[in-house]
C-alpha positions as CSV (number, residue, x, y, z in Angstrom):
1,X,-7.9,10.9,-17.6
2,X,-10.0,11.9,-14.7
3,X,-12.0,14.2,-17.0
4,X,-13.3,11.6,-18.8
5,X,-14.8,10.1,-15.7
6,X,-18.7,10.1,-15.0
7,X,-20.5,9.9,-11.7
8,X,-21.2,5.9,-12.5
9,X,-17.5,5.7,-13.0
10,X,-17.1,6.7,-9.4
11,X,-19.4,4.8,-7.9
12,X,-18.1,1.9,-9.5
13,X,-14.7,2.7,-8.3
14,X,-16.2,3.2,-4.5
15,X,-18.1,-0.1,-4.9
16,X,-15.0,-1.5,-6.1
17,X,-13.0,-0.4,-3.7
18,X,-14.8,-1.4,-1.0
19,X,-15.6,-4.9,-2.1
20,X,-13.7,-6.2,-5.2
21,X,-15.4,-9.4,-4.9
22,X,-18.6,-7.8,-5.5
23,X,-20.5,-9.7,-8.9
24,X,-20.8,-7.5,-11.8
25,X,-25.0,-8.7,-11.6
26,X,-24.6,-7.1,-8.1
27,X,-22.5,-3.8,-9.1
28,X,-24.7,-3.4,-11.9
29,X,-28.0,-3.4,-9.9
30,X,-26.1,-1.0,-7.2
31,X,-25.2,2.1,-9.7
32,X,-28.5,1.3,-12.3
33,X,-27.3,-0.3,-15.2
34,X,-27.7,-3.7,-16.8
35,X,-24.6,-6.1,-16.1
36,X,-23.2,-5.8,-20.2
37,X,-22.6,-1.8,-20.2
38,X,-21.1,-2.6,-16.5
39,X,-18.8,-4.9,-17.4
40,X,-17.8,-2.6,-20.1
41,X,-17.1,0.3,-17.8
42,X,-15.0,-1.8,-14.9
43,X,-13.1,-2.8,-18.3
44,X,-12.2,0.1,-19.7
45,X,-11.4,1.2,-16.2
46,X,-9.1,-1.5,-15.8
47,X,-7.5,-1.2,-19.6
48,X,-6.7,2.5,-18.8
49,X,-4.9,1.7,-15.4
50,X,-7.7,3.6,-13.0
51,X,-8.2,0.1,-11.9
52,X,-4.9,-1.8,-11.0
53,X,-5.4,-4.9,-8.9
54,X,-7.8,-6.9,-6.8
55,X,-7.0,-8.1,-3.7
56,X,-8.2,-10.1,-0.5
57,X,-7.6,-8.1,2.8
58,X,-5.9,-10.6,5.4
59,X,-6.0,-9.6,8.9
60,X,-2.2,-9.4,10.3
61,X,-3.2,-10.6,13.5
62,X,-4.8,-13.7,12.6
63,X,-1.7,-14.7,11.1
64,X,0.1,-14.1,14.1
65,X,1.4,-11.0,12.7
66,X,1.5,-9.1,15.8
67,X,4.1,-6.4,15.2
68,X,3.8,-3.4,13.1
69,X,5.9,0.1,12.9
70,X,7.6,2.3,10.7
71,X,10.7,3.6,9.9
72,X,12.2,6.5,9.1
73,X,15.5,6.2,7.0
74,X,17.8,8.9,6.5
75,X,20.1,7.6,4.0
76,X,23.7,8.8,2.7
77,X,23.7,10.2,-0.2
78,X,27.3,11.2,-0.8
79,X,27.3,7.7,-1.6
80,X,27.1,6.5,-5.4
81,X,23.7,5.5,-6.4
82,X,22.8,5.7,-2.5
83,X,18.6,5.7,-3.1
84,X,18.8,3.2,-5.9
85,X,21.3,0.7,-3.9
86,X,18.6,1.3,-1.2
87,X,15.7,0.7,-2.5
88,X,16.8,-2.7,-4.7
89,X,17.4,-3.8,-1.4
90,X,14.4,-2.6,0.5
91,X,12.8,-4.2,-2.1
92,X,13.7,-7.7,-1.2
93,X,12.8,-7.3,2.2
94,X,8.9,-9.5,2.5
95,X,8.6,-7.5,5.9
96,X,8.7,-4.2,4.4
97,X,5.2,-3.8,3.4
98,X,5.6,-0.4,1.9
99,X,8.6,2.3,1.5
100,X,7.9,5.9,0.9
101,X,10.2,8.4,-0.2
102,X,9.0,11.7,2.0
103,X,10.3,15.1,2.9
104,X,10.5,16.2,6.5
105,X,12.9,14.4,9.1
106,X,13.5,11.4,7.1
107,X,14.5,10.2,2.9
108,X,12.3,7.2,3.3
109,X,9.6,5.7,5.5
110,X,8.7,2.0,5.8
111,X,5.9,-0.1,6.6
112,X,7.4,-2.5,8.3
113,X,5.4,-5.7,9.5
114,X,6.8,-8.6,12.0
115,X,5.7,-11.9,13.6
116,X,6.8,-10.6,17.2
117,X,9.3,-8.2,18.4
118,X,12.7,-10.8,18.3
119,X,11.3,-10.9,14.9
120,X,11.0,-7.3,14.4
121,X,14.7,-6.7,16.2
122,X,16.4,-9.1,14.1
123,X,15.5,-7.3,11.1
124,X,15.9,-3.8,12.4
125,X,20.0,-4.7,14.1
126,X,20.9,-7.4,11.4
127,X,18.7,-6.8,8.1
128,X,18.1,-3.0,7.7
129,X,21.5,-1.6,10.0
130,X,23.6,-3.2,7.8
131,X,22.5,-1.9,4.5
132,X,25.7,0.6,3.5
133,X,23.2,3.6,2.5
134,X,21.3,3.3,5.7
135,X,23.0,6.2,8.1
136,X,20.0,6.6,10.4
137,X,16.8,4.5,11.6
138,X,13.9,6.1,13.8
139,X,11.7,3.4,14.7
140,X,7.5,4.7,15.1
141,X,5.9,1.6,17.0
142,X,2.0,1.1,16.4
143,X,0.1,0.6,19.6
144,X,-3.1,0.1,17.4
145,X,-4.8,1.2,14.7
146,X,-8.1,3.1,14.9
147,X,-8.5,3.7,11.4
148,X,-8.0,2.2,7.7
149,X,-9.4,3.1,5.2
150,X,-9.2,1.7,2.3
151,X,-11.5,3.2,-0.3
152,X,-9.5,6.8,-1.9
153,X,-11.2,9.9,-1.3
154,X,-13.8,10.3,-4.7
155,X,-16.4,13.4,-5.4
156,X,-18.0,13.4,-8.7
């Protein structure tokens, strides 16, 4: 799939990625083409699943999202279906912003982001402690976050 990409097919994906509100007059003006043979491109980008979603980035804090960490699960697995039961259930967890399944000193590591710190305790001692598979929780607290970078790392 990547082979078949061009060097206007990565900027378009930069340019995308760094603002997917961006008009396809505008896009088309940045990388040199006229808007028609643009549109085409972020289409067939999209069709063959380069290009998955758009979204809006919402600051955390402004919502009074003030807490963010992560996790590290270890999980049992001597238990039946252990990751499967674990992640249906991770899965209806809105806090859990993402869940990662890693090597290293954990099975799984979590996104996890809170209103406050109550907010964030009641979800680690009654929400993700009483999941059966969990067997361990190491919690990574964020102070702050110096960097986030959204845009993947693309050479053409």
């Amino acid at each position: 799939m990547i082979e078949d990409l061009d060097k206007i097919d990565f900027q378009i994906l930069r340019l995308l990625q760094e603002n997917s509100n961006i008009t396809n007059l505008s896009l088309s003006k940045r990388i040199g083409l006229s808007p028609a043979p643009t549109l085409e491109r972020v289409k067939k980008l999209e069709k063959n699943g380069i290009i998955k979603s758009y979204h809006a980035e919402v600051d955390p804090l402004a919502l009074g999202l003030t807490v963010k960490t992560f996790i590290l699960v270890n999980i049992g697995w001597h238990k039946e279906h252990a990751s499967e039961n674990f992640l249906r259930k991770v899965n209806e967890i809105d806090e859990v912003a993402e869940c990662n399944i890693i090597t290293g000193d954990g099975d799984f590591l979590l996104k996890v982001i809170c209103k406050d710190l109550q907010a964030y305790q009641n979800l680690l001692f009654n929400v993700l402690s009483q999941i059966p598979e969990v067997e361990r929780l190491k919690t990574l607290m964020t102070l702050s976050t110096v960097k986030n970078r959204k845009v993947l790392p693309l050479s053409y």
